[in-house]
Rosetta silent file (secondary structure, phi, psi, omega in degrees, C-alpha in Angstrom):
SEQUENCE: XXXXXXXXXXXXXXXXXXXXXXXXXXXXXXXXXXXXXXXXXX
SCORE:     score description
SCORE:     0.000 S_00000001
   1 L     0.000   32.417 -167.073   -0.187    4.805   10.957 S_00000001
   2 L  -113.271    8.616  170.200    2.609    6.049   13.034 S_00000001
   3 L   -67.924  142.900  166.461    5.059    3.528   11.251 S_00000001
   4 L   -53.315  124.765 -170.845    7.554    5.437    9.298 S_00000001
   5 L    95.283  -21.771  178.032    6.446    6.319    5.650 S_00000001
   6 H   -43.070  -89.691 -144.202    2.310    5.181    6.429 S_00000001
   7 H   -57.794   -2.654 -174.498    1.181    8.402    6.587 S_00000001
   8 H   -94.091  -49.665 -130.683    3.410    9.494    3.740 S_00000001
   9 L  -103.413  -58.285  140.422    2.309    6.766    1.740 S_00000001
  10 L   -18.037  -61.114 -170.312   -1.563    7.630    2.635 S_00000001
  11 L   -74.791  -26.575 -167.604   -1.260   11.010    1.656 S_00000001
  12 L   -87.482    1.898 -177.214    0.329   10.794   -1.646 S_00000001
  13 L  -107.653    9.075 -168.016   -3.036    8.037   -2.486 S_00000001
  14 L   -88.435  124.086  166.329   -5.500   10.174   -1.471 S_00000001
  15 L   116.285  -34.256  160.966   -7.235   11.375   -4.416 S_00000001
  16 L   -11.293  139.977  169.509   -6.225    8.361   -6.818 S_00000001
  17 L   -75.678  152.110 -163.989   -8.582    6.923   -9.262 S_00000001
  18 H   -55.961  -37.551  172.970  -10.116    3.685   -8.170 S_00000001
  19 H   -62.337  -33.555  170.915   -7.825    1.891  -10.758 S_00000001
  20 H   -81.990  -26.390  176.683   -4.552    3.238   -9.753 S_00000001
  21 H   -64.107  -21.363  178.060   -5.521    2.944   -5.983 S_00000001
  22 H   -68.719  -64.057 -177.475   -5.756   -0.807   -7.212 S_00000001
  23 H   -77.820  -26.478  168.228   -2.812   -0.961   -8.633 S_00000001
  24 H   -84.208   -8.986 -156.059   -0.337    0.411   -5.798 S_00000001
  25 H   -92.224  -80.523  169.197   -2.507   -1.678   -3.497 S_00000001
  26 H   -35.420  -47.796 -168.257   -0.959   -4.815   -5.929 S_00000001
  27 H   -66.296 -100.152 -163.268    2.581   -3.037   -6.038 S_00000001
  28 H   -26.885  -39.083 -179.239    2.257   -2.985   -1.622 S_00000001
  29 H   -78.685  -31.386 -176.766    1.367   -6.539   -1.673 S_00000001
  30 H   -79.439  -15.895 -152.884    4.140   -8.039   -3.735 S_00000001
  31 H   -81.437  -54.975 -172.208    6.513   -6.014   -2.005 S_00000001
  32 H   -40.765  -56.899  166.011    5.381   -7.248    1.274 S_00000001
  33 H   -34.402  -62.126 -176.331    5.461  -10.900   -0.412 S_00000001
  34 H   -51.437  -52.186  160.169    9.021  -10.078   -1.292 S_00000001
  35 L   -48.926   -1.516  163.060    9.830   -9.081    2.195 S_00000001
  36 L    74.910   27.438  174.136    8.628  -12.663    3.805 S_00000001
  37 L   -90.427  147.823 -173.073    5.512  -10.384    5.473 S_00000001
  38 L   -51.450  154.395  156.448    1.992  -12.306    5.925 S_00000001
  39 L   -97.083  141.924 -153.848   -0.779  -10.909    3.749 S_00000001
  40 L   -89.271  128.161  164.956   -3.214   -8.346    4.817 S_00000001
  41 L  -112.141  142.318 -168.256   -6.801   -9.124    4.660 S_00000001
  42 L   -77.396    0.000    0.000   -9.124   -6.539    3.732 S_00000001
């Protein structure tokens, strides 16, 4: 987590309801998609 913005990014999700934790989870993945990065398996 010592990439710039993790731990920022972490902090502001802590507390989230399981649905919205869902949903920025989706948001993080397309971005990534957009960005030509591999997808993360859970």
């Amino acid at each position: 987590m010592r990439e710039a913005g993790v731990e920022q990014l972490a902090m502001r999700a802590a507390g989230l309801s399981p649905q919205s934790m869902r949903h920025v989870l989706d948001t993080i993945n397309h971005v990534r998609a957009l960005e030509g990065l591999p997808d993360i398996e859970d």
